[in-house]
N, C-alpha and C positions, 0 to 999 in steps of 0.2 A: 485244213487247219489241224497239227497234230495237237492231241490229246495230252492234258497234265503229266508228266509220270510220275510215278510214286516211286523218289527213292529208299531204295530197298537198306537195311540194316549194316550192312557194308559201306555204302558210301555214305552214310551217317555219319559211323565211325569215321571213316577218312576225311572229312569234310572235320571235324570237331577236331582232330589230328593235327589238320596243317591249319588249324586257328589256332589250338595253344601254340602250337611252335611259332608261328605268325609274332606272337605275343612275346613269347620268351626271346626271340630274337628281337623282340623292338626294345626287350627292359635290358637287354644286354648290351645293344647298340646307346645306351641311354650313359650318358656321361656321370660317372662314379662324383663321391666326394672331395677323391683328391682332382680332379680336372678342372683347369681354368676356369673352366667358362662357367660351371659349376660353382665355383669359388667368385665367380665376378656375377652371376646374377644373384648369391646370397648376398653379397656385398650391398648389389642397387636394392636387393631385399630391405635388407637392415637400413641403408640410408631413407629410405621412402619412410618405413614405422617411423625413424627416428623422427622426420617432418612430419610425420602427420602427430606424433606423438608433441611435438613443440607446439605447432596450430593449436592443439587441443590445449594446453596447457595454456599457450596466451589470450585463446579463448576462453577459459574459467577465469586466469586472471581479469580479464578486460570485463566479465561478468561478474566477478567479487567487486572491482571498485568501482562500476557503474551501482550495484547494491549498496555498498557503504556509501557512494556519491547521494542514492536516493535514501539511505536512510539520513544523512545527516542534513539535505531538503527540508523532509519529514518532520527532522526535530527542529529545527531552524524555524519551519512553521510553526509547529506545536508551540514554540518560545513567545514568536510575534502571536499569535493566539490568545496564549495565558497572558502576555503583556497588555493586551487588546480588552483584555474580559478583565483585569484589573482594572485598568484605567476607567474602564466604563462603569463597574464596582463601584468605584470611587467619587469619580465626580458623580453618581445617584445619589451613591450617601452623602456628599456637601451638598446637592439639591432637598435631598431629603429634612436634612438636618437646617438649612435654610427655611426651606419650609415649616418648616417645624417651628424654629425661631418666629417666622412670620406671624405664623398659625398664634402663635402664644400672643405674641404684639399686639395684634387682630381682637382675639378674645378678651384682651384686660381692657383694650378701649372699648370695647363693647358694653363690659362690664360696668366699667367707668361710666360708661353713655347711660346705660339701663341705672345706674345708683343715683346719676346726676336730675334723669327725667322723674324717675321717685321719688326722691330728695322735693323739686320743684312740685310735685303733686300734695306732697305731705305738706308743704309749704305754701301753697295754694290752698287747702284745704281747712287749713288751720287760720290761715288768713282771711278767707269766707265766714268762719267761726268765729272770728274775734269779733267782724265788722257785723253779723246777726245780732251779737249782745248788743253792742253799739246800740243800733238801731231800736231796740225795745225798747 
């Protein structure tokens, strides 16, 4: 089996030599800017950004009114909401206020009752008192 060799400083050089030229002959064989083919893959260049550029645009738009679509959900609810929590507002306070009437209705016959049964004791009692003297 032969042994590594070590190239020596010379075929270095030659070796690095016929790699740039390798090089300069591929950028030279390399079709300029006035060449067709040149001119036709800048072209599918430009056409592809253009699409992707449009995608992208009707994907923000299709993203803006899907946003305005949800916001205006949002407040539509918010609406039925606050319309929901008035209304509920409201008929408490005609309960309330019913109540409240009631309450009051409630308390004067009460009152009434409590003067009526007084009235009837005081009356009673004076009536006991009359029929005592009687009696002696």
């Amino acid at each position: 089996m032969p042994s590594f060799k070590h190239p020596d400083f010379d075929e270095r050089r030659t070796h690095a030599a016929t790699a740039k030229q390798a090089l300069l002959e591929k950028f030279r064989s390399a079709p300029g800017p006035d060449d067709p083919e040149f001119a036709q893959r800048q072209a599918e260049r430009q056409r592809v950004a253009e699409e992707r550029a449009d995608r992208i645009a009707k994907r923000d738009a299709e993203r803006e009114a899907t946003r305005k679509q949800r916001e205006a959900e949002l407040a539509a609810q918010a609406a039925r909401e606050a319309e929901l929590k008035a209304t509920t507002e409201r008929e408490q306070a005609e309960l309330a206020a019913l109540l409240a009437t009631e309450e009051a209705a409630a308390k004067e016959t009460l009152l009434a009752d409590q003067k009526a049964a007084r009235d009837a004791r005081y009356a009673a009692r004076k009536a006991a008192k009359k029929q005592r003297r009687r009696g002696y």
